[in-house]
C-alpha positions, 0 to 999 in steps of 0.5 A: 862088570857083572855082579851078582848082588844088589847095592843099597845106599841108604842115608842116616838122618831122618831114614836109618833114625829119626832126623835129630842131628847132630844128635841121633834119633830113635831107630827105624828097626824096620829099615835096619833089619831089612837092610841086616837081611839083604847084606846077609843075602850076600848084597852089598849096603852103602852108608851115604850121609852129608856126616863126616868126622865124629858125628860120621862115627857117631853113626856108624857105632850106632848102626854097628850095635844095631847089628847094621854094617856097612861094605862102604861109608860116603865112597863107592865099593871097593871093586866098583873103584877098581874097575873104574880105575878111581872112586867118582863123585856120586855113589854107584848103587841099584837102589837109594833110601833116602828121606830126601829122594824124590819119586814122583810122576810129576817130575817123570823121576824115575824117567823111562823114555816110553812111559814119557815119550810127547806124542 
């Protein structure tokens, strides 16, 4: 499958807003814009949060009278389902804003076979 746009799965709690759950806490108007501009840019935004049910569209709301929408909330894209002929467990996506993600050499995260080949 080829696309010609890039998806973004970003979480809410402690990265769209600060992390006060289950309240929702100030906004990060840096990230939400962003994020405003690449979807206008014809890419494709994810909501990936652990919330569900009323606090799920708590959030969604709030990021709607952000301007901030969303092509799929806690399941993959539509066309991504399609293709794979279900939706998987994990959320396809090229890049992934979280405040829990974990970036460091340390644990050779993300792995590139020749930057940490053993000599």
């Amino acid at each position: 499958m080829r696309r010609n746009y890039t998806v973004y799965a970003v979480d809410f709690d402690g990265t769209l807003c600060e992390s006060v759950y289950p309240g929702i806490g100030a906004p990060n108007i840096v990230l939400i814009s962003h994020l405003i501009k690449r979807r206008e840019q014809g890419n494709k935004i994810i909501l990936n949060t652990c919330r569900e049910g009323r606090r799920l569209q708590e959030a969604v709301d709030w990021c709607a009278d952000f301007g901030l929408g969303f092509d799929a909330i806690n399941e993959n894209l539509p066309e991504l389902i399609e293709f794979w002929g279900h939706d998987c467990r994990k959320i396809a996506a090229d890049v992934y804003i979280d405040d829990k993600a974990v970036n460091k050499p340390k644990y050779h995260v993300p792995y590139r076979s020749d930057l940490f080949a053993k000599t």
